[in-house]
One Martini backbone bead per residue (centre of mass of N, CA, C, O) as a GRO file, in nm:
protein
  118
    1UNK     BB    1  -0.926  -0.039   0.359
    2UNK     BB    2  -0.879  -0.256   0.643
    3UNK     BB    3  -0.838  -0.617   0.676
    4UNK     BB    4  -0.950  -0.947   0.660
    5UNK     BB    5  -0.935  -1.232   0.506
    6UNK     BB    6  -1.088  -1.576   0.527
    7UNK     BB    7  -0.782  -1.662   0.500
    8UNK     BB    8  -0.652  -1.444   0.748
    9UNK     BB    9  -0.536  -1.232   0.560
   10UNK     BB   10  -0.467  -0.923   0.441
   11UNK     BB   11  -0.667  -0.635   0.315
   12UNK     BB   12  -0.710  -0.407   0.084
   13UNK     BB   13  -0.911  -0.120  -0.007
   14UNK     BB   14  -0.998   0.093  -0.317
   15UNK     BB   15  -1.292   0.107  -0.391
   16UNK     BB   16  -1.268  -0.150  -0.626
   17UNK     BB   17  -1.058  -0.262  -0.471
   18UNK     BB   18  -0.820  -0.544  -0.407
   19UNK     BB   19  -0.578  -0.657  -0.222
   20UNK     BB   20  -0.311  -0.860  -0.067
   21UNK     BB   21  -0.095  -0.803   0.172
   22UNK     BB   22   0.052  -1.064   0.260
   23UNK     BB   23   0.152  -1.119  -0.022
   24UNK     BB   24   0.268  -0.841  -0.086
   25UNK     BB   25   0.506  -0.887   0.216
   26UNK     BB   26   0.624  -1.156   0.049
   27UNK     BB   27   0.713  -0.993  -0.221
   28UNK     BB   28   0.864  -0.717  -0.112
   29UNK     BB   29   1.145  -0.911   0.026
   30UNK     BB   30   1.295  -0.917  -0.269
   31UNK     BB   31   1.285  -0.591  -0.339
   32UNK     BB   32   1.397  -0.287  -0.416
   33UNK     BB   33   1.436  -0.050  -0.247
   34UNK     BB   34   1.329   0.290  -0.220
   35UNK     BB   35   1.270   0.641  -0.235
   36UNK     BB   36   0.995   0.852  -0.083
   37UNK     BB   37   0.770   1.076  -0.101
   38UNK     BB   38   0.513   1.130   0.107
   39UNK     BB   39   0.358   1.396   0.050
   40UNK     BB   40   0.181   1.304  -0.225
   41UNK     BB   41  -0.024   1.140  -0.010
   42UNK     BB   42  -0.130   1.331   0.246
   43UNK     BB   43  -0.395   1.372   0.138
   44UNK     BB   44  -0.520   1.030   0.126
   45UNK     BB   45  -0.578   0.996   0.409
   46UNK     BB   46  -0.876   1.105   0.429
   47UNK     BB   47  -0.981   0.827   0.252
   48UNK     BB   48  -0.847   0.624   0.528
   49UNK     BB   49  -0.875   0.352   0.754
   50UNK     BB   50  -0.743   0.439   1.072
   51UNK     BB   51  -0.564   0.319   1.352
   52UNK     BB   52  -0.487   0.525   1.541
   53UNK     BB   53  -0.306   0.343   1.783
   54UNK     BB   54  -0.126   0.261   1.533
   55UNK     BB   55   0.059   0.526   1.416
   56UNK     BB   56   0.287   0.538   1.686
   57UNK     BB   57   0.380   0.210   1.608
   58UNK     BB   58   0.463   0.230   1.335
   59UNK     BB   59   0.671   0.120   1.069
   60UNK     BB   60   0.913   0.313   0.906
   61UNK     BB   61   1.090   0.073   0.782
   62UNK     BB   62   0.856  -0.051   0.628
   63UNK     BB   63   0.765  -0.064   0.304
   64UNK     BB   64   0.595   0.059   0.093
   65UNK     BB   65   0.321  -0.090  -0.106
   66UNK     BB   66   0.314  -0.027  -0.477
   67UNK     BB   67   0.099   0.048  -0.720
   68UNK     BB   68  -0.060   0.016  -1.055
   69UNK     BB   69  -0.301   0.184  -1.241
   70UNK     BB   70  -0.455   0.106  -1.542
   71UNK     BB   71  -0.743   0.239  -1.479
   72UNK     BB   72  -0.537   0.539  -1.385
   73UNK     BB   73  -0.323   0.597  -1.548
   74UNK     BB   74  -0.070   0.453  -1.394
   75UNK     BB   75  -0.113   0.527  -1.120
   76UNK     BB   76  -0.019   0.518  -0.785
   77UNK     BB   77  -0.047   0.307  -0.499
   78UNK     BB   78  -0.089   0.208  -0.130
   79UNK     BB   79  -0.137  -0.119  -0.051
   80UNK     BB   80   0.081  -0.073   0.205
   81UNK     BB   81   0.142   0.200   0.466
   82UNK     BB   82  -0.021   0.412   0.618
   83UNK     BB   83   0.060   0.443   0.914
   84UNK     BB   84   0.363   0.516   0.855
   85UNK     BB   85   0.231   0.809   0.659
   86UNK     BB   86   0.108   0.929   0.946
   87UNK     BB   87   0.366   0.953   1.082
   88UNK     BB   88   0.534   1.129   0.889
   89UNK     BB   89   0.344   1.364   0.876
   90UNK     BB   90   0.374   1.403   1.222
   91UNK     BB   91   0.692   1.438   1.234
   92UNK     BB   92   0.817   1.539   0.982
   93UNK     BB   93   0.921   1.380   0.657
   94UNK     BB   94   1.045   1.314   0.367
   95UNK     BB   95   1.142   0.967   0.396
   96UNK     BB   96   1.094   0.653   0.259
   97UNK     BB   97   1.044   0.337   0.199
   98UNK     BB   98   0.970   0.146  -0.120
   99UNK     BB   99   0.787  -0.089  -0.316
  100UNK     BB  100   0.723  -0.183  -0.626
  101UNK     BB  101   0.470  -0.331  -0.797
  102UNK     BB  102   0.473  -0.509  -1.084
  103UNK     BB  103   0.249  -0.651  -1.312
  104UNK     BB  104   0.224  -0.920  -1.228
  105UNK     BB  105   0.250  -0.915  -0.918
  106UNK     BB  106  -0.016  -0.743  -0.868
  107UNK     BB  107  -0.202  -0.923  -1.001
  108UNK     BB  108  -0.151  -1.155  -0.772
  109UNK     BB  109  -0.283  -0.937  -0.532
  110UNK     BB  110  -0.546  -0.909  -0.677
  111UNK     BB  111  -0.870  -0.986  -0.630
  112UNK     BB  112  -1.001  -0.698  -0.726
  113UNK     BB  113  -1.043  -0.532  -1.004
  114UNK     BB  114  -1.048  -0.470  -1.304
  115UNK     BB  115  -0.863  -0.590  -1.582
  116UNK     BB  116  -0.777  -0.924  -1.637
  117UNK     BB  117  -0.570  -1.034  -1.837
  118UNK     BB  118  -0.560  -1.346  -2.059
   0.00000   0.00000   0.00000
């Protein structure tokens, strides 16, 4: 689920998470790009809700930004990006850009969610 949260900015939410997207989006902006494989995400696009008339104009270019879940065996998740997953699946791409939030980064964007370290 993406939405607006109270002060303006967007967020994911994903069961019980809830992340950042506009704060993710501006840590994301200083790391490294990595290249992602979408096949083994495109499961989980129908657990997403996407909003369809965005998915053929959403940016290609613009990397997926991924967290770990350490309450899910340190799984990896994609917290921004889920639109331009679901046009890669749909153009059949094999290759995006993606950046992982380190677990620093990961606590500062997550709202709530999990057991933040004391």
């Amino acid at each position: 689920m993406r939405g607006d949260d109270d002060g303006g900015g967007e967020f994911f939410q994903f069961l019980a998470f809830r992340w950042n997207v506009t704060k993710a989006q501006q840590i994301a902006r200083t790391l490294p790009i990595r290249r992602l494989d979408p096949e083994p995400w495109f499961g989980l696009l129908g657990a997403i809700q996407l909003n369809e008339s965005h998915v053929p104009y959403s940016d290609l270019e613009r990397p997926q930004i991924l967290v770990r879940i350490r309450e899910a065996d340190g799984a990896a998740l994609i917290v921004d990006g889920w639109h331009p997953l679901a046009r890669a699946q749909r153009e059949g791409l094999k290759d995006l850009p993606a950046v992982l939030l380190d677990e620093n980064q990961k606590l500062e964007v997550r709202i709530f969610g999990g057991v933040k370290p004391l």
